[in-house]
DRENLUMMI-868851 format. One record per residue: residue number from 1; z negated, x negated, y of N, C-alpha, C in turn. Coordinates in steps of 0.2 Angstrom, whole numbers, plus 5000, padded with zeros to 4 digits. Atoms other than C-alpha are relative to their C-alpha. Layout:
N
<atom num="NUM" n_w="Z" n_u="X" n_v="Y" ca_w="Z" ca_u="X" ca_v="Y" c_w="Z" c_u="X" c_v="Y"/>
...
//
This chain:
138
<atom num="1" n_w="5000" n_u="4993" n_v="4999" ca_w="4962" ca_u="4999" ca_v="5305" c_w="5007" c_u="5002" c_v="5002"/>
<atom num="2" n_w="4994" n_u="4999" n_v="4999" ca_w="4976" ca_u="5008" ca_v="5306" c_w="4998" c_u="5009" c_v="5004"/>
<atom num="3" n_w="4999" n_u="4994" n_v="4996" ca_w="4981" ca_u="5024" ca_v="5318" c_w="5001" c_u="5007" c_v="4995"/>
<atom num="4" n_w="4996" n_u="4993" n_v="5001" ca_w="4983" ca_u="5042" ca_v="5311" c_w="4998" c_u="5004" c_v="5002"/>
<atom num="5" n_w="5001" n_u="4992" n_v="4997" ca_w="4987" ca_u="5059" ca_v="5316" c_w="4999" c_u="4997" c_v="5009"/>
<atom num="6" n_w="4999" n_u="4999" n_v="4993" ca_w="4989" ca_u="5065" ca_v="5335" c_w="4996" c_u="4997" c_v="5002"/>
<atom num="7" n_w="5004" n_u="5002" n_v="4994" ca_w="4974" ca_u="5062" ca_v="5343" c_w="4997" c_u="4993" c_v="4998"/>
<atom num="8" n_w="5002" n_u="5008" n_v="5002" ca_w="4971" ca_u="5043" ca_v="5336" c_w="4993" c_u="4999" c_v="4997"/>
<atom num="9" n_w="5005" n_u="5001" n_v="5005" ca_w="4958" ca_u="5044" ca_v="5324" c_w="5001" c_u="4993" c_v="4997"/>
<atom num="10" n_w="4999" n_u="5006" n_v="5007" ca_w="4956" ca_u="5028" ca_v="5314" c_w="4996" c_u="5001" c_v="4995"/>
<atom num="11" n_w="5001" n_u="4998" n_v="5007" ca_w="4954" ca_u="5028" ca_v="5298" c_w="4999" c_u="4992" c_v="4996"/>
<atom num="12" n_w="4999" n_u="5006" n_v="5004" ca_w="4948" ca_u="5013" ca_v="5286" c_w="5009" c_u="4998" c_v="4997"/>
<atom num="13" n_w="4993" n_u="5002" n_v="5005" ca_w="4965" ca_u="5004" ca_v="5277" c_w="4994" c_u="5000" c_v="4993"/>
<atom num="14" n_w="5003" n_u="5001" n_v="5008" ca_w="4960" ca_u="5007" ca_v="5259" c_w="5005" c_u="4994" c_v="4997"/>
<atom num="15" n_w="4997" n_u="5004" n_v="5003" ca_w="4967" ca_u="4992" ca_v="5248" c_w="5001" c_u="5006" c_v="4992"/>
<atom num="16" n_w="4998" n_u="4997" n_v="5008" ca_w="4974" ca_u="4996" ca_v="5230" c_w="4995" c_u="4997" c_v="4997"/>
<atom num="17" n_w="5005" n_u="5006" n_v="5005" ca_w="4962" ca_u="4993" ca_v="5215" c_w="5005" c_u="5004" c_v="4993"/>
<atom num="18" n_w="5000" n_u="4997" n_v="5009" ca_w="4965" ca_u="4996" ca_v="5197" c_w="4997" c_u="4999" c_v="4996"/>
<atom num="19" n_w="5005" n_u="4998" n_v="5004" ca_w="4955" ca_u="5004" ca_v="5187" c_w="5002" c_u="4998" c_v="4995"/>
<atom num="20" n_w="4998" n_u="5005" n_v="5003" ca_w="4955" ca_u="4996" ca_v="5173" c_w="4998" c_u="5005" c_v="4990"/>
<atom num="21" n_w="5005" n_u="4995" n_v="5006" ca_w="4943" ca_u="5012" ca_v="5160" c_w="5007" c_u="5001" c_v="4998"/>
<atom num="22" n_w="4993" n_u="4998" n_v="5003" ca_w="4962" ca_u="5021" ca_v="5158" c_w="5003" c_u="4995" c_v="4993"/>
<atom num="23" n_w="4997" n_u="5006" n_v="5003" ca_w="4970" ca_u="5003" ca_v="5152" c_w="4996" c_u="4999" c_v="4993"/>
<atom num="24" n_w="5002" n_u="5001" n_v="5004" ca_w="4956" ca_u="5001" ca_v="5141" c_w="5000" c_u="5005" c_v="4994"/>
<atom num="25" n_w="4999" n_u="4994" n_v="5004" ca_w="4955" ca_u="5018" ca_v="5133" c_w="5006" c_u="5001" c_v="4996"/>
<atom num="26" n_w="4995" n_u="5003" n_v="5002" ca_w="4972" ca_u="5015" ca_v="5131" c_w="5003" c_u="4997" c_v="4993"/>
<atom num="27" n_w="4998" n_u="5003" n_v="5005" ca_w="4973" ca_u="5001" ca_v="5120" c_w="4995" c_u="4999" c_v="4997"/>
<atom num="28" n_w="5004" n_u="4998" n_v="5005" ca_w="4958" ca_u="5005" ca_v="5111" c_w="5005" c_u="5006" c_v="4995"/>
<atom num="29" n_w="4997" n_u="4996" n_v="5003" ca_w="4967" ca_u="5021" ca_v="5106" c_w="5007" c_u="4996" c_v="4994"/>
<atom num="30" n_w="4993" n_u="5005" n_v="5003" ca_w="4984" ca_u="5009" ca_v="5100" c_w="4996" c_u="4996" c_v="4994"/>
<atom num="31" n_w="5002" n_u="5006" n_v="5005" ca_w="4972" ca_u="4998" ca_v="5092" c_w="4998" c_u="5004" c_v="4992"/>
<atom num="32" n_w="5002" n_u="4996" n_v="5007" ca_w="4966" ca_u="5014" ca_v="5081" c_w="5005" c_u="5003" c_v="4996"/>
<atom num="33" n_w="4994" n_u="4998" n_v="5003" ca_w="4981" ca_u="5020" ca_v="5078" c_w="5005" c_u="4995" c_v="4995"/>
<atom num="34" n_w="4998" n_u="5004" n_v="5002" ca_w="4988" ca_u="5005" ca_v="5073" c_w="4998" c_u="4997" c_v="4993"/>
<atom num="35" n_w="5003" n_u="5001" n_v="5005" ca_w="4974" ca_u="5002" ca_v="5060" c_w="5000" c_u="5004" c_v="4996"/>
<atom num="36" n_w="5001" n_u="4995" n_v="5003" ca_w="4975" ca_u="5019" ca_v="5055" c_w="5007" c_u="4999" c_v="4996"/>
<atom num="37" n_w="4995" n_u="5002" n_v="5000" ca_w="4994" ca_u="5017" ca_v="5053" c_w="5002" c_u="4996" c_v="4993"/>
<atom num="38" n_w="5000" n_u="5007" n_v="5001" ca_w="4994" ca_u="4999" ca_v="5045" c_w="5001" c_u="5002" c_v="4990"/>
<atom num="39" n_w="5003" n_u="4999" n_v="5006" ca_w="4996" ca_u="5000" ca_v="5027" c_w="4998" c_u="4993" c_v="4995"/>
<atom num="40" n_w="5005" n_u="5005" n_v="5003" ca_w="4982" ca_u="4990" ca_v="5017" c_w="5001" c_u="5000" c_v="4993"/>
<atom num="41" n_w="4996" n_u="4998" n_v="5007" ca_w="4991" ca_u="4987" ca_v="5000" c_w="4997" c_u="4995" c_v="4995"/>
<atom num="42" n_w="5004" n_u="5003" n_v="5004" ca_w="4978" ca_u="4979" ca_v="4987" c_w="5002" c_u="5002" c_v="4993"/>
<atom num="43" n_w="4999" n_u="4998" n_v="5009" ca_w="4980" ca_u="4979" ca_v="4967" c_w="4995" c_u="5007" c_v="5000"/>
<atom num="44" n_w="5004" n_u="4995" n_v="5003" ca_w="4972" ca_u="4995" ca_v="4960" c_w="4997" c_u="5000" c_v="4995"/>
<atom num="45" n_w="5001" n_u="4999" n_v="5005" ca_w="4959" ca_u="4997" ca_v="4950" c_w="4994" c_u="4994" c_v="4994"/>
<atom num="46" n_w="5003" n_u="5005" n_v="5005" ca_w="4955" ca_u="4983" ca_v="4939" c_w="5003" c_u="4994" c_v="5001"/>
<atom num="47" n_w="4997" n_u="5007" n_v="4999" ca_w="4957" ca_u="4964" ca_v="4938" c_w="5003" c_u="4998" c_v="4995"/>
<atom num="48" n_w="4996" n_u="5003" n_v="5007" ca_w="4970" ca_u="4958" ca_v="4927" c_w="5001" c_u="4992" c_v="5000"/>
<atom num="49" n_w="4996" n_u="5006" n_v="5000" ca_w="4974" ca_u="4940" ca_v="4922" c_w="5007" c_u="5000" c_v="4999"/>
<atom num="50" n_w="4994" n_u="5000" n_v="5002" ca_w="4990" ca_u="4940" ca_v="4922" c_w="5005" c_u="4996" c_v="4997"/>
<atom num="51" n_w="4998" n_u="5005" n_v="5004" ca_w="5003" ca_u="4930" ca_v="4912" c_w="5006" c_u="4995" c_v="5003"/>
<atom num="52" n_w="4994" n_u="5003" n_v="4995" ca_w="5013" ca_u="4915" ca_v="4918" c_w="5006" c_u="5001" c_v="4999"/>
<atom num="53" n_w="4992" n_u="5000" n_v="4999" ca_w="5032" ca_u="4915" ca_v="4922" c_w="5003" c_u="4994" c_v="5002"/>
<atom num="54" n_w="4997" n_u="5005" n_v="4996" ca_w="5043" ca_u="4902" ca_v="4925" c_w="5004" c_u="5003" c_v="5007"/>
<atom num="55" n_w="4993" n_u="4996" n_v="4996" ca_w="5059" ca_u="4913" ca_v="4930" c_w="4995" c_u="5006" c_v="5003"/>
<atom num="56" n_w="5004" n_u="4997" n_v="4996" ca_w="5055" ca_u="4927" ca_v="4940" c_w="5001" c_u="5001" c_v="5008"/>
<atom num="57" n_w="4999" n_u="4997" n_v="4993" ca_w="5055" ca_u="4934" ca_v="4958" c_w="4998" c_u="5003" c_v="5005"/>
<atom num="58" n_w="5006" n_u="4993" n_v="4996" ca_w="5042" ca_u="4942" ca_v="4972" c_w="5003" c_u="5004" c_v="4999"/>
<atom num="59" n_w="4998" n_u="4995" n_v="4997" ca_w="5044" ca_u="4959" ca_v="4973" c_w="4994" c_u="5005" c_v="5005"/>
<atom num="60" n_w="5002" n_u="4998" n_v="4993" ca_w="5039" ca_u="4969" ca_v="4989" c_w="5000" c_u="5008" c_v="4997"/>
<atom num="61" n_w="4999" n_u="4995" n_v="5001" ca_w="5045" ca_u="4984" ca_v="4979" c_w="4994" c_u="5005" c_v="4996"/>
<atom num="62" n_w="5005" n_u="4997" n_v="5006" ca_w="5029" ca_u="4994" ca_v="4971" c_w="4998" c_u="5005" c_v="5004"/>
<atom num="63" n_w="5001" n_u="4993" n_v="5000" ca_w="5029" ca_u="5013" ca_v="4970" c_w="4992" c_u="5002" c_v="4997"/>
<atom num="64" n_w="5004" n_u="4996" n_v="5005" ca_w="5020" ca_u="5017" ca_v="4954" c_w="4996" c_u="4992" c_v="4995"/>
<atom num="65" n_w="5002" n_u="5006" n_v="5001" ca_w="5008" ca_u="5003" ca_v="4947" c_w="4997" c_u="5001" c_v="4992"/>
<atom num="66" n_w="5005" n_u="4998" n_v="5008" ca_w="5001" ca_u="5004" ca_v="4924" c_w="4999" c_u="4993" c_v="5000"/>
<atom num="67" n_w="5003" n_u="5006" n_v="5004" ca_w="4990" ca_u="4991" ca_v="4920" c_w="4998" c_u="5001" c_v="4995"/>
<atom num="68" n_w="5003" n_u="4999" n_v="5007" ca_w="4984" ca_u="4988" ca_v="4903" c_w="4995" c_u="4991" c_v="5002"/>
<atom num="69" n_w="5004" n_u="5002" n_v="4998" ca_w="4969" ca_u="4980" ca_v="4904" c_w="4998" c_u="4993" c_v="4993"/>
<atom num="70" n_w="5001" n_u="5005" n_v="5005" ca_w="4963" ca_u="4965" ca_v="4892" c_w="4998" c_u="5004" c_v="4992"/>
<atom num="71" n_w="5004" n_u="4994" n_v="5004" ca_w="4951" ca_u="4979" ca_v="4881" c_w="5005" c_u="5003" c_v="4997"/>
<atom num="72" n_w="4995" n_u="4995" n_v="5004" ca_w="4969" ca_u="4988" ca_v="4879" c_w="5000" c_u="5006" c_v="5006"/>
<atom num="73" n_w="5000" n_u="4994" n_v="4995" ca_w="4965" ca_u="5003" ca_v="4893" c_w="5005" c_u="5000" c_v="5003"/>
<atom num="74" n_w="4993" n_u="4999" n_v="4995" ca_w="4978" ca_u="5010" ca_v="4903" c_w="4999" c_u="5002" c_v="5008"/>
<atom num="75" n_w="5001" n_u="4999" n_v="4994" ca_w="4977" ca_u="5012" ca_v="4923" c_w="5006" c_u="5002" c_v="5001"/>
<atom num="76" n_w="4993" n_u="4999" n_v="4998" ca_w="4991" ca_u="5022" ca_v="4932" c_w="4998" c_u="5002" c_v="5008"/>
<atom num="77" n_w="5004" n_u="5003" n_v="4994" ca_w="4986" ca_u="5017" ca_v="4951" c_w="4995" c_u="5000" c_v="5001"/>
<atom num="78" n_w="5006" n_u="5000" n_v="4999" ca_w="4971" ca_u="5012" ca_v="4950" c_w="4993" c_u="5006" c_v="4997"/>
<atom num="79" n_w="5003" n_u="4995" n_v="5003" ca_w="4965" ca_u="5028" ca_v="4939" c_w="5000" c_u="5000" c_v="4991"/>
<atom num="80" n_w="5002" n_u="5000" n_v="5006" ca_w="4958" ca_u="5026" ca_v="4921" c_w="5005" c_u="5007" c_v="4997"/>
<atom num="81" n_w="4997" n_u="4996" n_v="5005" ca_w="4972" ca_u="5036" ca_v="4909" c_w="4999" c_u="4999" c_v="4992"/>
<atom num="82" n_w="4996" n_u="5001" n_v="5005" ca_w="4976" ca_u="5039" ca_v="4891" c_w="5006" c_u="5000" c_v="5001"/>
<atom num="83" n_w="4992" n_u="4999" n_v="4999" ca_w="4993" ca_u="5039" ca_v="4885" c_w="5003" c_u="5005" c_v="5002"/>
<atom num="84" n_w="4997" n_u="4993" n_v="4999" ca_w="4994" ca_u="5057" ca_v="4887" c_w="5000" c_u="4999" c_v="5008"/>
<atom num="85" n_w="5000" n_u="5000" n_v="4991" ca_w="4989" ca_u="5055" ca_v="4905" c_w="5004" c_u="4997" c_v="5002"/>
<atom num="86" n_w="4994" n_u="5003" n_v="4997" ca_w="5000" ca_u="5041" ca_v="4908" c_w="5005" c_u="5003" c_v="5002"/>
<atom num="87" n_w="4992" n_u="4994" n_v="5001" ca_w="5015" ca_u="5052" ca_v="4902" c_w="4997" c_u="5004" c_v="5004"/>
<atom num="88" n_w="4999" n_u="4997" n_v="4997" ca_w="5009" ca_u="5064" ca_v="4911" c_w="5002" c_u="4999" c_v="5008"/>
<atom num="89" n_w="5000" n_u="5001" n_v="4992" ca_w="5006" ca_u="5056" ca_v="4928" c_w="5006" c_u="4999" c_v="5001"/>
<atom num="90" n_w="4989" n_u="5004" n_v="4998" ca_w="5025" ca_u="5045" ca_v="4928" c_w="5003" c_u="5006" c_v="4999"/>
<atom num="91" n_w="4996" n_u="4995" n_v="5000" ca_w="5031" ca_u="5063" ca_v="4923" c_w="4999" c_u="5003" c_v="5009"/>
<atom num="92" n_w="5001" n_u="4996" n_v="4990" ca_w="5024" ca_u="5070" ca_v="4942" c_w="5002" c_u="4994" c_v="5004"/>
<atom num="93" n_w="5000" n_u="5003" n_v="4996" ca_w="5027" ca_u="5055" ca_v="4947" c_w="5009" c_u="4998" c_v="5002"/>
<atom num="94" n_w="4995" n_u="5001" n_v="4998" ca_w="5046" ca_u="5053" ca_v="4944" c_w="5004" c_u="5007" c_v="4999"/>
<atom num="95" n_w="4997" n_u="4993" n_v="4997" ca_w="5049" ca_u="5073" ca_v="4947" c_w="4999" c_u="4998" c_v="5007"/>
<atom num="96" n_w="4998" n_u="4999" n_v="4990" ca_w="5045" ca_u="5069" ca_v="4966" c_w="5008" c_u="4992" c_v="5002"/>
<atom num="97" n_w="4996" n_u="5004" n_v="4998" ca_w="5056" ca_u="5053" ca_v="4966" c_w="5003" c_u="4995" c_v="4992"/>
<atom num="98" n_w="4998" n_u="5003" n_v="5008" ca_w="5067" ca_u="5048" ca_v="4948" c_w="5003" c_u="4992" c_v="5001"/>
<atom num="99" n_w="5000" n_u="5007" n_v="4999" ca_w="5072" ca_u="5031" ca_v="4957" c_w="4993" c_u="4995" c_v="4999"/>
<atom num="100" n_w="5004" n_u="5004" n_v="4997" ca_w="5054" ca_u="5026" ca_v="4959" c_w="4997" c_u="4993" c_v="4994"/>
<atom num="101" n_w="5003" n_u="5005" n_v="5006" ca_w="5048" ca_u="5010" ca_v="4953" c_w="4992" c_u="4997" c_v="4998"/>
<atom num="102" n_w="5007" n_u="5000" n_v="5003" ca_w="5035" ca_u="5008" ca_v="4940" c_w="5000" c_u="4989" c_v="4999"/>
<atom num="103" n_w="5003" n_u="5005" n_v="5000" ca_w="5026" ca_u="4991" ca_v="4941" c_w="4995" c_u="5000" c_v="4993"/>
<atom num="104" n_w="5006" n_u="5002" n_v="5008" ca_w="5016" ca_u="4985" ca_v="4921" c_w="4999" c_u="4994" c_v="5004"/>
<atom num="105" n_w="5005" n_u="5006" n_v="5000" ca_w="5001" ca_u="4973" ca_v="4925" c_w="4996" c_u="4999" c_v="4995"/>
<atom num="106" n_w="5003" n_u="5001" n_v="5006" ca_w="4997" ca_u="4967" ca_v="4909" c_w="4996" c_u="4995" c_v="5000"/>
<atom num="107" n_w="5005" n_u="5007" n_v="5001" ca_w="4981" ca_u="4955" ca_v="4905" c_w="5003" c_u="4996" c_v="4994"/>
<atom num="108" n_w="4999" n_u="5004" n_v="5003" ca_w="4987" ca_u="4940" ca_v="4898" c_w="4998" c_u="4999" c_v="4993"/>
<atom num="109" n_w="5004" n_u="4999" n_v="5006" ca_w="4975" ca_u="4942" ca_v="4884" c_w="5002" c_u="5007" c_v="4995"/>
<atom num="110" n_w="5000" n_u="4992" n_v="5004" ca_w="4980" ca_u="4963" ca_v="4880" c_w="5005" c_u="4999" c_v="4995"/>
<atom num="111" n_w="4997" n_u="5000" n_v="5006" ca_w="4985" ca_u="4967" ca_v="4865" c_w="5008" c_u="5002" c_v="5001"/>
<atom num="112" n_w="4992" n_u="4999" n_v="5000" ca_w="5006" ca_u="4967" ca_v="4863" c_w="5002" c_u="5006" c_v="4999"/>
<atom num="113" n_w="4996" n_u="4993" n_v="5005" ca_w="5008" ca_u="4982" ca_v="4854" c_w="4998" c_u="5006" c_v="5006"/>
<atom num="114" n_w="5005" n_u="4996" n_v="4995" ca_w="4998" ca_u="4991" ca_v="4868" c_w="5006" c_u="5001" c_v="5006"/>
<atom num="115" n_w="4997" n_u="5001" n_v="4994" ca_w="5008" ca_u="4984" ca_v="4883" c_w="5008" c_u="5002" c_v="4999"/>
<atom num="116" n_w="4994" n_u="5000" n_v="5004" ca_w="5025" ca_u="4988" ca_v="4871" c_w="4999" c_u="5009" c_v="5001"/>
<atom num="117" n_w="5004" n_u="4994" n_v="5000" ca_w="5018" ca_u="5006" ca_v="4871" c_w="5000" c_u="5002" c_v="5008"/>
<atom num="118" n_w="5000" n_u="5000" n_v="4995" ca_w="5015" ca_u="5007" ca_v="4890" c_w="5005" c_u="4999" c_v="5002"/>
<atom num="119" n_w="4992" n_u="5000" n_v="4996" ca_w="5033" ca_u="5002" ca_v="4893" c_w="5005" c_u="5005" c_v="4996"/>
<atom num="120" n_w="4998" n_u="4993" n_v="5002" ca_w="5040" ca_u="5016" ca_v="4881" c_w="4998" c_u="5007" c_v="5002"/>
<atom num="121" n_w="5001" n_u="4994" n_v="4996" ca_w="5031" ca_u="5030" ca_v="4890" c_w="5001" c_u="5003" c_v="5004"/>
<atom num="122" n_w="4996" n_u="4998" n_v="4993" ca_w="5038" ca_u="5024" ca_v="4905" c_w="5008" c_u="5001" c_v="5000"/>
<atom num="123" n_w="4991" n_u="4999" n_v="5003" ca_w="5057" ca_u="5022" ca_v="4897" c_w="5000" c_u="5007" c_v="4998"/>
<atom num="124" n_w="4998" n_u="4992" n_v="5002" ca_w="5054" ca_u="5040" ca_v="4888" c_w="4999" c_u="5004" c_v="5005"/>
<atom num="125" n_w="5001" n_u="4996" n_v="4994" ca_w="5048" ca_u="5049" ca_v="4904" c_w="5007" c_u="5000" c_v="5006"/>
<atom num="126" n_w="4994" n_u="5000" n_v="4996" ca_w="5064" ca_u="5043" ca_v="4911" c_w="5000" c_u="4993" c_v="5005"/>
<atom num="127" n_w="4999" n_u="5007" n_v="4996" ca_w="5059" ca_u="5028" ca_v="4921" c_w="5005" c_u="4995" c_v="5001"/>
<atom num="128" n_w="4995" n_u="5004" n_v="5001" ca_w="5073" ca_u="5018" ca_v="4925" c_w="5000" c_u="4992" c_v="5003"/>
<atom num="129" n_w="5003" n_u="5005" n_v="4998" ca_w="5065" ca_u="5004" ca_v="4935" c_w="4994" c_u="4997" c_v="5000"/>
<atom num="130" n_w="5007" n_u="5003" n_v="5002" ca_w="5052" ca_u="4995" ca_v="4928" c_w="4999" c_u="4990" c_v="5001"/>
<atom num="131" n_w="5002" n_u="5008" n_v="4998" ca_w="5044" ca_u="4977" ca_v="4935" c_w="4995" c_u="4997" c_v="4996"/>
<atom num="132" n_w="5008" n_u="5004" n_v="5003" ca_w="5031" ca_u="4966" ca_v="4923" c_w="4999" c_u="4995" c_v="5006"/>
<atom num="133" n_w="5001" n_u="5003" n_v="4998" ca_w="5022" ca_u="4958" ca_v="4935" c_w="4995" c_u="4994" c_v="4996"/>
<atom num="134" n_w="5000" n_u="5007" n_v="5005" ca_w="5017" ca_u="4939" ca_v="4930" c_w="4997" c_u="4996" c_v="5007"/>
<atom num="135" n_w="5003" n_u="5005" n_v="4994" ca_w="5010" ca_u="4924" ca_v="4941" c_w="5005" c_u="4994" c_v="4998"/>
<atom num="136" n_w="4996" n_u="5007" n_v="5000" ca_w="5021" ca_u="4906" ca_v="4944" c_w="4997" c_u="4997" c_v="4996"/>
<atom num="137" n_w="5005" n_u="5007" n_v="5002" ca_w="5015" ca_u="4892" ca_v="4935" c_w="5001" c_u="4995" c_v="5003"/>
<atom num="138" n_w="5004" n_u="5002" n_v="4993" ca_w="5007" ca_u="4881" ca_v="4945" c_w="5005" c_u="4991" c_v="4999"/>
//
């Protein structure tokens, strides 16, 4: 017990605690933010087989994503286009950024002329960065 004030009142000594609801509310909040934040970057759309590569080189770099589908369809992120749409989307897409890179995921199996087609759309719109993506062989 300790003494305070004039006329010697005692008073408990309180020890310290640590509240711990703050701490936790805390890193709940971190935790959602962080989730919320995080970017969750999965293929769009549809499943491709894709085709093997010897040469070749990850890239980390993917803006803008056209699959052409085995059936021949075309995807421009993960949203069902025709050609006109294609063009049209790669046109908004590289009025906001004319560096941006367009990613072709062609199925193994799609027709050539199709995926030949898909990469002229994106050369006539202007695209100056274009990646065929491909799997190693095993």
């Amino acid at each position: 017990m300790e003494m305070d004030g004039v006329f010697g009142r005692r008073r408990p000594k309180r020890r310290p605690t640590i509240t711990t609801t703050p701490l936790i509310d805390v890193m709940l909040l971190l935790l959602i933010f962080f989730m919320v934040s995080a970017t969750f970057r999965t293929h769009h759309g549809m499943d491709v087989d894709l085709p093997h590569a010897k040469s070749g080189e990850e890239q980390k770099e993917v803006q803008h994503e056209v699959s052409v589908s085995a059936e021949g369809q075309l995807y421009f992120n993960g949203r069902e286009v025709d050609e006109a749409g294609l063009q049209a989307a790669l046109v908004t897409a590289l009025d906001a950024d004319p560096e941006a890179v367009i990613t072709l995921r062609a199925d193994e199996s799609a027709d050539f002329g199709r995926v030949v087609r898909a990469m002229d759309i994106a050369r006539d719109v202007g695209g100056k960065r274009l990646i065929i993506r491909t799997r190693p062989l095993k």
